[in-house]
C-alpha positions as a Markdown table, in Angstrom:
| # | Residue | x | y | z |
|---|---|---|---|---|
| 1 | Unk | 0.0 | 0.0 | 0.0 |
| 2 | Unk | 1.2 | 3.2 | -0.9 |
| 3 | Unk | 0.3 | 6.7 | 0.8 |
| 4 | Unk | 1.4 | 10.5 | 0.9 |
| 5 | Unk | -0.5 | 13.2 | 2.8 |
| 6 | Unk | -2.7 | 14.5 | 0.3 |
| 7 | Unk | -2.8 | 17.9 | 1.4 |
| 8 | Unk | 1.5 | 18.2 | 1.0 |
| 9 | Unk | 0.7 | 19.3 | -2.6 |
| 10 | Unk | -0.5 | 22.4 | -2.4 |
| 11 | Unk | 0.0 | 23.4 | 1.6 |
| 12 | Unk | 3.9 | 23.1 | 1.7 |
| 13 | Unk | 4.1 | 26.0 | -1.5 |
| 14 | Unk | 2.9 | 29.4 | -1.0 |
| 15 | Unk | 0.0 | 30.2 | -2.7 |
| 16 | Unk | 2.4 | 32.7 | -5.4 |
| 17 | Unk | 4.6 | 29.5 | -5.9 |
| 18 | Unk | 2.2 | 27.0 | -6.6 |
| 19 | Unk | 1.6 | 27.8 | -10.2 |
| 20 | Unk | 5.1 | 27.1 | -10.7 |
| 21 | Unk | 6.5 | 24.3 | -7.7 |
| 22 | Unk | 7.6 | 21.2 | -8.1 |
| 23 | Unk | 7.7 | 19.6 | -4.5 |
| 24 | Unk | 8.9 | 15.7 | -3.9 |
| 25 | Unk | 7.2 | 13.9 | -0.9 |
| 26 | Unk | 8.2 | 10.8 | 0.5 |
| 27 | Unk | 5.7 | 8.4 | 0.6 |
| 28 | Unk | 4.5 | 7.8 | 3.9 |
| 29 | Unk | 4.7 | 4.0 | 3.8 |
| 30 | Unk | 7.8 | 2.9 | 1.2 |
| 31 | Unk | 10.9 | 4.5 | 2.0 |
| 32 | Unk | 12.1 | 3.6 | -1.8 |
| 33 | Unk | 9.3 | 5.9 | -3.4 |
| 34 | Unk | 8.6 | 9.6 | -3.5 |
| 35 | Unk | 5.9 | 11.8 | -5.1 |
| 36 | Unk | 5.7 | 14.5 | -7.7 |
| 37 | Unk | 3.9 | 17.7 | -7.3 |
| 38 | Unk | 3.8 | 20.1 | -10.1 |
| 39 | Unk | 1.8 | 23.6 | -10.1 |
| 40 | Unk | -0.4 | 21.6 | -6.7 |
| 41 | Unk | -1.5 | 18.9 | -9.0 |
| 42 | Unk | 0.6 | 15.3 | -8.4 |
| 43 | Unk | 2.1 | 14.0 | -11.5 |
| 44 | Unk | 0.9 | 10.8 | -11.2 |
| 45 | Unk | -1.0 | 8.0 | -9.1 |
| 46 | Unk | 1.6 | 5.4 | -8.5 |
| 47 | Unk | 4.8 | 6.6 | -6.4 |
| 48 | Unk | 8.0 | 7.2 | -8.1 |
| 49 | Unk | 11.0 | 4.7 | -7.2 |
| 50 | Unk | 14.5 | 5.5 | -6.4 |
| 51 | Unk | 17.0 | 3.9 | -8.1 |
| 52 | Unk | 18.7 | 1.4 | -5.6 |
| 53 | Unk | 21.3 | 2.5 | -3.2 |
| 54 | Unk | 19.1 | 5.3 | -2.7 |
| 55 | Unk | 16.1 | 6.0 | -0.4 |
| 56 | Unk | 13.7 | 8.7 | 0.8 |
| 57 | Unk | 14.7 | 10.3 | 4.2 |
| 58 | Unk | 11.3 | 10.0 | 6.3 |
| 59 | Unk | 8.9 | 13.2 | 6.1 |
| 60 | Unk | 10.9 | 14.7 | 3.4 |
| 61 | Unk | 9.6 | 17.3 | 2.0 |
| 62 | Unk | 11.3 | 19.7 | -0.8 |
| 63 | Unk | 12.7 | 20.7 | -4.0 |
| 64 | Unk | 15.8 | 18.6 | -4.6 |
| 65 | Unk | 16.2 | 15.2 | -6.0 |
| 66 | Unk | 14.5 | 13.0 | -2.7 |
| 67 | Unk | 16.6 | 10.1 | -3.3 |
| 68 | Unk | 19.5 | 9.8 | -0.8 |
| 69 | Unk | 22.4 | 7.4 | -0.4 |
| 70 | Unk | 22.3 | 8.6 | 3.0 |
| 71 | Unk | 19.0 | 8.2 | 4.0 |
| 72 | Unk | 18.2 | 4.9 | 6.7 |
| 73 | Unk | 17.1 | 1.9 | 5.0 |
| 74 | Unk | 18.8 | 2.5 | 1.7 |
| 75 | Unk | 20.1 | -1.1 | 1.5 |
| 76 | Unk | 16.5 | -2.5 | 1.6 |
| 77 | Unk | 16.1 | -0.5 | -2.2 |
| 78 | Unk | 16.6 | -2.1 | -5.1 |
| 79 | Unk | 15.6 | 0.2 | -7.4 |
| 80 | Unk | 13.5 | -1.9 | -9.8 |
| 81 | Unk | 9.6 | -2.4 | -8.4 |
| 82 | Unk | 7.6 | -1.6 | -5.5 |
């Protein structure tokens, strides 16, 4: 099962921003897959997957690539499915 906090789309960007934003949020149950917000909209319904040796620090929240060789449970990523 995957899950995000629904409302992280468009309440982490100002209201001026979120024509424009593209946010990443981790996904609140796979620490392997993110989501993609763009202009408060998400791109799509399936998470995003890190490519392995990466994983998505817990809560994250932000701008830049989410995928992190030093987040926690990066060995448990493999990069390929969910």
């Amino acid at each position: 099962m995957y899950n995000v906090t629904t409302t992280a789309c468009i309440s982490d960007v100002s209201s001026a921003a979120v024509a424009t934003a593209s946010l990443f949020v981790a996904d609140t149950v796979n620490r392997c897959a993110f989501h993609w917000c763009i202009a408060g909209r998400w791109l799509q319904t399936e998470p995003f997957v890190c490519p392995g040796g990466t994983a998505v620090k817990r809560g994250y929240v932000g701008t830049a690539n989410p995928c992190s060789a030093d987040a926690p449970d990066v060995n448990l990523c493999q990069g390929s499915s969910i």
